[in-house]
VOPAGU-2260 file (C-alpha; in pm, 1 decimal, decimal comma):
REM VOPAGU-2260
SITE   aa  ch    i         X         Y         Z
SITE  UNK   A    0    -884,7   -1733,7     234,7
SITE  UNK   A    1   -1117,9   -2016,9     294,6
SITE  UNK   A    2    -842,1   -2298,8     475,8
SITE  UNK   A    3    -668,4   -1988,3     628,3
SITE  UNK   A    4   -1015,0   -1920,7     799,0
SITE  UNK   A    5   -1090,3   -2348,0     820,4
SITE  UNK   A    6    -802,6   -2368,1    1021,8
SITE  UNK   A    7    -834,8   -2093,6    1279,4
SITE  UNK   A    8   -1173,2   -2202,1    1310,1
SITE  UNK   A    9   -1082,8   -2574,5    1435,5
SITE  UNK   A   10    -823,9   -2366,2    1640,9
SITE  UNK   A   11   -1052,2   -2214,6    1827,3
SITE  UNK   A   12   -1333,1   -2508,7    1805,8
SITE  UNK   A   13   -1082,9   -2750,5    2024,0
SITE  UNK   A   14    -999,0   -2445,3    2231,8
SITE  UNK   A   15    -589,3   -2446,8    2113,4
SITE  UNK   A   16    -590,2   -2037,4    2228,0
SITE  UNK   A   17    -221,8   -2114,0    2193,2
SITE  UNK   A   18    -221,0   -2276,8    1817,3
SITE  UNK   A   19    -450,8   -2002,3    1716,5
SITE  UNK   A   20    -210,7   -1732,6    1850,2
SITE  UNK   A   21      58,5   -1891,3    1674,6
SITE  UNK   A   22    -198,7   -1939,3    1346,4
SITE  UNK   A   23    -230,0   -1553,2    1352,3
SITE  UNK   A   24     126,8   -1438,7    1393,5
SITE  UNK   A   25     213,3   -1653,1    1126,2
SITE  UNK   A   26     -48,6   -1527,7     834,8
SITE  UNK   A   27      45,3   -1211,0     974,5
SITE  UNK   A   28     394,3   -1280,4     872,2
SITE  UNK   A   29     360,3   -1406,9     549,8
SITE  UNK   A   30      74,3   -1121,8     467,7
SITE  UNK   A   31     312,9    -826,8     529,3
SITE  UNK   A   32     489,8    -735,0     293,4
SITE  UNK   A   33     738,0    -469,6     481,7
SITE  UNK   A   34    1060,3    -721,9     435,9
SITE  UNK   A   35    1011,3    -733,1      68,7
SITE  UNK   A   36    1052,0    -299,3     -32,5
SITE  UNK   A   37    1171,3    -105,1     293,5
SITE  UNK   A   38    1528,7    -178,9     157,8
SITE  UNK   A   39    1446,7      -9,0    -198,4
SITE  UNK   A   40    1378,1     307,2      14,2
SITE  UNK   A   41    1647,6     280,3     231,6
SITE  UNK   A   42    1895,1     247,7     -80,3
SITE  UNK   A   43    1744,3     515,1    -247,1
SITE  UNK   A   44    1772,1     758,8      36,6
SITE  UNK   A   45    2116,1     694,4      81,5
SITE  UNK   A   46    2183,6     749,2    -244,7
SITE  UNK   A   47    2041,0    1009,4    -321,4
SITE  UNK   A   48    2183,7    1196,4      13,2
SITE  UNK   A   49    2583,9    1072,6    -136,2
SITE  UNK   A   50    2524,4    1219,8    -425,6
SITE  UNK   A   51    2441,6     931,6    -643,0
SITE  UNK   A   52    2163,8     988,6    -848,7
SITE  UNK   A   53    2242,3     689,2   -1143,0
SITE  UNK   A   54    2226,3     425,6    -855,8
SITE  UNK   A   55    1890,6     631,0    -733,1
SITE  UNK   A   56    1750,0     646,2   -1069,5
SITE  UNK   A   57    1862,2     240,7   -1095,8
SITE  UNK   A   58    1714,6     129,8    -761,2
SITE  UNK   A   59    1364,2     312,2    -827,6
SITE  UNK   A   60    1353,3     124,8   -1206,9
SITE  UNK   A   61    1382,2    -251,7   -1056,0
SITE  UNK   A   62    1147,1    -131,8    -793,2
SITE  UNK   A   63     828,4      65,1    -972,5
SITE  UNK   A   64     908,8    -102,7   -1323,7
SITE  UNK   A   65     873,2     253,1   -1469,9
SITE  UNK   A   66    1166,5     423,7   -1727,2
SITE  UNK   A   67    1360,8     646,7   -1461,2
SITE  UNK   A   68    1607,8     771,4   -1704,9
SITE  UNK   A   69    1506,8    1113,3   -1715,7
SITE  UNK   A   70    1414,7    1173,5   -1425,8
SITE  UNK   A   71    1602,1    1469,7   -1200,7
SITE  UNK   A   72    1689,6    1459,3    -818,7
SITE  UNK   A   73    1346,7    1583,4    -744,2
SITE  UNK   A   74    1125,8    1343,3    -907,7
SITE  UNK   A   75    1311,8    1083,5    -814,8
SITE  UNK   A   76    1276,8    1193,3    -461,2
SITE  UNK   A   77     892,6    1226,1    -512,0
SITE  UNK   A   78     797,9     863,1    -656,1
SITE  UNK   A   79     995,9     711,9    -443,9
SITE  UNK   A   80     828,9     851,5    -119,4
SITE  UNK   A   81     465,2     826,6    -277,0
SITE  UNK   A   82     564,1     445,9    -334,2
SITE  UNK   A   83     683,1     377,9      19,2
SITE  UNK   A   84     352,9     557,7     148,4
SITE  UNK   A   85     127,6     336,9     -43,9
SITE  UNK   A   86     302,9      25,1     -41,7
SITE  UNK   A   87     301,2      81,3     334,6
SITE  UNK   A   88     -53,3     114,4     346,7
SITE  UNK   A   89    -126,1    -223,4     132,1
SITE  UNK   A   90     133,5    -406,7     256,1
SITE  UNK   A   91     118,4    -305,3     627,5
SITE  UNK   A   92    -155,0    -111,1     778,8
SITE  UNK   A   93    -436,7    -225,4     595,6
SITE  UNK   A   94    -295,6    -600,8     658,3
SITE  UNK   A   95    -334,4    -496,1    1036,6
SITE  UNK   A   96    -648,9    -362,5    1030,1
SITE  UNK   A   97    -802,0    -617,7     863,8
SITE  UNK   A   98    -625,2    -882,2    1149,8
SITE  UNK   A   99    -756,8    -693,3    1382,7
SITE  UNK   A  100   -1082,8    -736,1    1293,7
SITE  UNK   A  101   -1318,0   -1022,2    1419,0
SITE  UNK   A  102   -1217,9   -1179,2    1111,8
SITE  UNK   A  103    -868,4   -1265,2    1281,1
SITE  UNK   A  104    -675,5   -1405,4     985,1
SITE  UNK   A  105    -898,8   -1474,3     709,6
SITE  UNK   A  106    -937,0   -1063,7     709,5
SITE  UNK   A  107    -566,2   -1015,3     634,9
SITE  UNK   A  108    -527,0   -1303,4     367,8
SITE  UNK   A  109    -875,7   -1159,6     212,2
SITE  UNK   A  110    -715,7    -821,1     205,6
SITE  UNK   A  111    -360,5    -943,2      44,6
SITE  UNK   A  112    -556,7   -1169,2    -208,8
SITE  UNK   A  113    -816,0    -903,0    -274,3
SITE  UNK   A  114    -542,0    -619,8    -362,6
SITE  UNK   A  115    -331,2    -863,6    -569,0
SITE  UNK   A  116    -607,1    -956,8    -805,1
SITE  UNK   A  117    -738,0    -560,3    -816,7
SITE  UNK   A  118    -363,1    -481,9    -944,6
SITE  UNK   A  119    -314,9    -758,3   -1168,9
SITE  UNK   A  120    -603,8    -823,4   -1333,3
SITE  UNK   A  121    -628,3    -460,4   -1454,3
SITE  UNK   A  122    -262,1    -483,6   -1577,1
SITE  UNK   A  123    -272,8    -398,0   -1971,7
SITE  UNK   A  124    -151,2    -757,5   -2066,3
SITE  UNK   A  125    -471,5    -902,2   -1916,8
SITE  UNK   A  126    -727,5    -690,4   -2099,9
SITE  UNK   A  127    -915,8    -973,0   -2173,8
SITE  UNK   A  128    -977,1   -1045,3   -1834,7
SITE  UNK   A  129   -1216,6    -675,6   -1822,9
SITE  UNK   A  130   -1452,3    -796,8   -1676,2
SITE  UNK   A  131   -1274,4    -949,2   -1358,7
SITE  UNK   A  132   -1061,1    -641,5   -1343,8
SITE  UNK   A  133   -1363,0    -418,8   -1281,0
SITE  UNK   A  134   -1492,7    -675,2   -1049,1
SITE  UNK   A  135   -1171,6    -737,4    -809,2
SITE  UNK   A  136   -1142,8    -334,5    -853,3
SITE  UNK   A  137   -1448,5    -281,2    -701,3
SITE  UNK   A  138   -1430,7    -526,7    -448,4
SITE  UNK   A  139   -1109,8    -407,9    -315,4
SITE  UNK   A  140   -1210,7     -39,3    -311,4
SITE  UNK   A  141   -1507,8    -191,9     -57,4
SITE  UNK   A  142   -1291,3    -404,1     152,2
SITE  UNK   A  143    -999,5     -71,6     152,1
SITE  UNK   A  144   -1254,8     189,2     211,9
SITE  UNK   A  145   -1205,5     216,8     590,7
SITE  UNK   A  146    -807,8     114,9     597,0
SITE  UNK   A  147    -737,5     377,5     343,0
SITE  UNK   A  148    -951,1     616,8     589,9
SITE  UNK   A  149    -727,1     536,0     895,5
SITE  UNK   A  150    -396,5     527,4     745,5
SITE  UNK   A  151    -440,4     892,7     667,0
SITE  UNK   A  152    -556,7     997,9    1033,6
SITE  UNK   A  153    -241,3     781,9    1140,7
SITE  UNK   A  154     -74,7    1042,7     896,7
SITE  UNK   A  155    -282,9    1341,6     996,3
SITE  UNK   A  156    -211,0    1256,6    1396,5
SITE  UNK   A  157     171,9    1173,4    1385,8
SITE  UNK   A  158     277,8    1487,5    1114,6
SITE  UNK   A  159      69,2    1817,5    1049,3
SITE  UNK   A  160    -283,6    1761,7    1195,5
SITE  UNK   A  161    -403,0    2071,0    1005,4
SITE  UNK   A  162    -241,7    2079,3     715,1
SITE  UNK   A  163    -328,5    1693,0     610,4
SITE  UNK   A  164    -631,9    1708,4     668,5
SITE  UNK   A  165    -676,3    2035,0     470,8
SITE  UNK   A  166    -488,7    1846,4     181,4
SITE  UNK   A  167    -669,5    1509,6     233,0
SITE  UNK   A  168   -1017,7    1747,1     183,7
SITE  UNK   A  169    -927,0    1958,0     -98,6
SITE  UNK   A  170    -639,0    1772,6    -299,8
SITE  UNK   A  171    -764,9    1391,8    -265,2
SITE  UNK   A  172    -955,1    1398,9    -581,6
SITE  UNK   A  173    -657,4    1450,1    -818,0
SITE  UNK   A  174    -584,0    1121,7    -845,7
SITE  UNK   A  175    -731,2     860,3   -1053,0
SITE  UNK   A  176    -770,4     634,6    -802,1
SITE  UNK   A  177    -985,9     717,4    -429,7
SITE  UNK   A  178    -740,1     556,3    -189,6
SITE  UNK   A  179    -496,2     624,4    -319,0
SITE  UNK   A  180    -538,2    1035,2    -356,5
SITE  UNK   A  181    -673,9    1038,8      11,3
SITE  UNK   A  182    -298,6     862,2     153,3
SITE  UNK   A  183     -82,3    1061,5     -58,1
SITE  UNK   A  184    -291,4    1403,6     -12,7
SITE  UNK   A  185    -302,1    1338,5     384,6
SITE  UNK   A  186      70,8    1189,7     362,5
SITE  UNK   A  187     237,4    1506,3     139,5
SITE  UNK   A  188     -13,5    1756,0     411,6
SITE  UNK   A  189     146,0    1574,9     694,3
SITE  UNK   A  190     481,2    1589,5     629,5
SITE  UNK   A  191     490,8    1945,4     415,2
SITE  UNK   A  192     594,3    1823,8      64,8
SITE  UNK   A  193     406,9    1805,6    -256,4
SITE  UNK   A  194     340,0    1461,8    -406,7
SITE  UNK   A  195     195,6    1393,9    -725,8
SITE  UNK   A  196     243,5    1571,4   -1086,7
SITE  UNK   A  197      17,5    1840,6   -1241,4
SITE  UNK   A  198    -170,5    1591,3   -1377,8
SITE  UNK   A  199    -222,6    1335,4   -1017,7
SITE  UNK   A  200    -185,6    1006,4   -1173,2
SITE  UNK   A  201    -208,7     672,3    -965,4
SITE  UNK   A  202     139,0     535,5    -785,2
SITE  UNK   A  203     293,5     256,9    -930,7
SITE  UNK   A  204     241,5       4,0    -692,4
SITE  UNK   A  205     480,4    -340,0    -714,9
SITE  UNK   A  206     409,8    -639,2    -580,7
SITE  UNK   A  207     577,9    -757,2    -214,7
């Protein structure tokens, strides 16, 4: 975070408007992570729409890391959209609104190096690392709180106003994790499906 910040500060310092455009669209580049999972939805989709659940099943195993084996049409359909919805949050909008602040690029490699360590260090194979786990967990939760927030108005405004934020209100708390119940709540209101099982456990999230 620091030399991404270092250098758009001597950017700007020399007045190189131009380098420091060119600065941004490039962390902006290699901070979004779009490239790196909208094809494991894509595949799945079309799978799932020929007919072929195994492949479906397949695809949504390399992506999540999670045993798909007995999983029916319906679940597969489920995870797979909850996913997409809050690996496009992490990996896209909150990227944006985080370059978008004052904090030009340093906010967007902040954000993608705060969520990383949140994910990983609270991975059950680094359990000794507790103590950074809560830490990062916390800190992200702070430096999501508003992203989170507008990705589901973005939801509310382009799918069922009323109905998302009904769900995003009454439904958000099912889920282990904040954030994450408030996009998938405002996500499933806004487009008229239910996400999440009885129990609301959080998405499996996989690195970009």
């Amino acid at each position: 975070t620091l030399p991404a910040g270092l250098v758009y500060w001597l950017l700007l310092r020399y007045n190189l408007l131009l380098a420091a455009f060119a600065w941004n669209v490039l962390i902006v580049y290699l901070t979004l992570g779009f490239r790196h999972y909208s094809h494991y939805f894509t595949s799945i989709q079309l799978a799932l729409n020929n007919g072929d659940e195994a492949t479906a099943r397949s695809l949504l195993a390399e992506w999540t890391k999670r045993d798909t084996a007995g999983m029916d049409v319906s679940e597969v359909a489920r995870i797979a959209v909850e996913t997409a919805l809050v690996t496009t949050h992490r990996n896209v909008f909150g990227v944006f609104f985080w370059i978008l602040t004052p904090l030009g690029p340093v906010g967007a490699v902040m954000y993608r190096v705060a969520e990383y360590l949140a994910r990983i260090w609270n991975e059950p194979k680094t359990a000794e690392r507790e103590e950074f786990g809560r830490f990062a967990s916390q800190a992200f939760y702070w430096i999501d709180w508003i992203p989170a927030r507008l990705t589901a108005a973005a939801f509310a405004v382009v799918g069922n106003f009323e109905d998302a934020i009904y769900a995003w209100r009454n439904f958000a708390g099912r889920w282990q994790d904040e954030a994450i119940g408030i996009i998938l709540s405002a996500g499933r209101g806004a487009m008229g499906i239910r996400l999440g099982g009885p129990v609301e456990t959080v998405a499996e999230v996989i690195p970009a």
